[in-house]
C-alpha positions in Angstrom: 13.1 -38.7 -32.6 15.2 -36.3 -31.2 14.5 -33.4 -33.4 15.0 -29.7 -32.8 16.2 -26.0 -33.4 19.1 -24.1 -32.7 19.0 -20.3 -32.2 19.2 -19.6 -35.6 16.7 -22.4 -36.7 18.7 -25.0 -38.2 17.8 -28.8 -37.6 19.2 -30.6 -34.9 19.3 -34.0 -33.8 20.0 -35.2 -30.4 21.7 -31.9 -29.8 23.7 -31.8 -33.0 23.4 -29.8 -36.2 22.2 -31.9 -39.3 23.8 -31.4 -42.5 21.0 -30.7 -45.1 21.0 -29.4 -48.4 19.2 -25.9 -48.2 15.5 -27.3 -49.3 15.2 -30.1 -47.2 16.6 -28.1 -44.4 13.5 -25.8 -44.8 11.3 -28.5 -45.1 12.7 -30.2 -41.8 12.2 -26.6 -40.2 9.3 -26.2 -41.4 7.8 -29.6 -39.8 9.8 -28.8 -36.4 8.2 -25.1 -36.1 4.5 -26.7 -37.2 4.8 -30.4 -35.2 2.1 -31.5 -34.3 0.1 -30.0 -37.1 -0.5 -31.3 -40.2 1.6 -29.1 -43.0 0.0 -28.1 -46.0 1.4 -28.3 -49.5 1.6 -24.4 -49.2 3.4 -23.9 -46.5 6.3 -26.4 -48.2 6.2 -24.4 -51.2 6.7 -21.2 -49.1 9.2 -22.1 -47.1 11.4 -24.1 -49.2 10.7 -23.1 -52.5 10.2 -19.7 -52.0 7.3 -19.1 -54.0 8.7 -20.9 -57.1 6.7 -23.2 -58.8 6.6 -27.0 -56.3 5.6 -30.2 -58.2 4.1 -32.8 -56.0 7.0 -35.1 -57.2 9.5 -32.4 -56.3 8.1 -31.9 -52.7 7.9 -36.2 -52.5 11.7 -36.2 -53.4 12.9 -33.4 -51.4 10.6 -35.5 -48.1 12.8 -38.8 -49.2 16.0 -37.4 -49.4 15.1 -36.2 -46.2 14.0 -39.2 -44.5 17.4 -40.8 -45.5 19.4 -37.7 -43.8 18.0 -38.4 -40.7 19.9 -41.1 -38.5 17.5 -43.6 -37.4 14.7 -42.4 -39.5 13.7 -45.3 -42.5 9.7 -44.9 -42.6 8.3 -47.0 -44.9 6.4 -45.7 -47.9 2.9 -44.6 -47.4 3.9 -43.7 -43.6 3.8 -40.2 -42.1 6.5 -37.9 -41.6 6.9 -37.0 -37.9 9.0 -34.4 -36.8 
């Protein structure tokens, strides 16, 4: 994948900026800043949810929307998520 950051640390891909609703934004930003480290549940809730209470189901959703946003990108359930 072609994955990065602008200045102002918004997604891009392949040079472009991604249009992402504001939470999976965070989340892709969070996994860019992190990459190669594993993220914890924590950190999503921090970043994304800004210290409002995170479901696992919420945070599973928010990871799948995700994965359809990103051109190219159709893992298969059960595989990881690399940024």
């Amino acid at each position: 994948m072609i994955l990065g950051l602008d200045t102002q640390g918004f997604p891009l891909w392949a040079g472009e900026p991604l249009d992402l609703p504001p939470k999976e934004r965070a989340v892709l930003e969070l996994l860019i800043r992190k990459r190669p480290h594993v993220v914890g549940k924590q950190a999503f809730a921090d970043a994304a949810w800004a210290g409002r209470p995170m479901s696992d189901e919420s945070l599973a959703r928010c990871i799948s929307r995700l994965r359809r946003a990103l051109p190219g990108s159709a893992p298969g359930q059960g595989e990881p998520f690399r940024a």
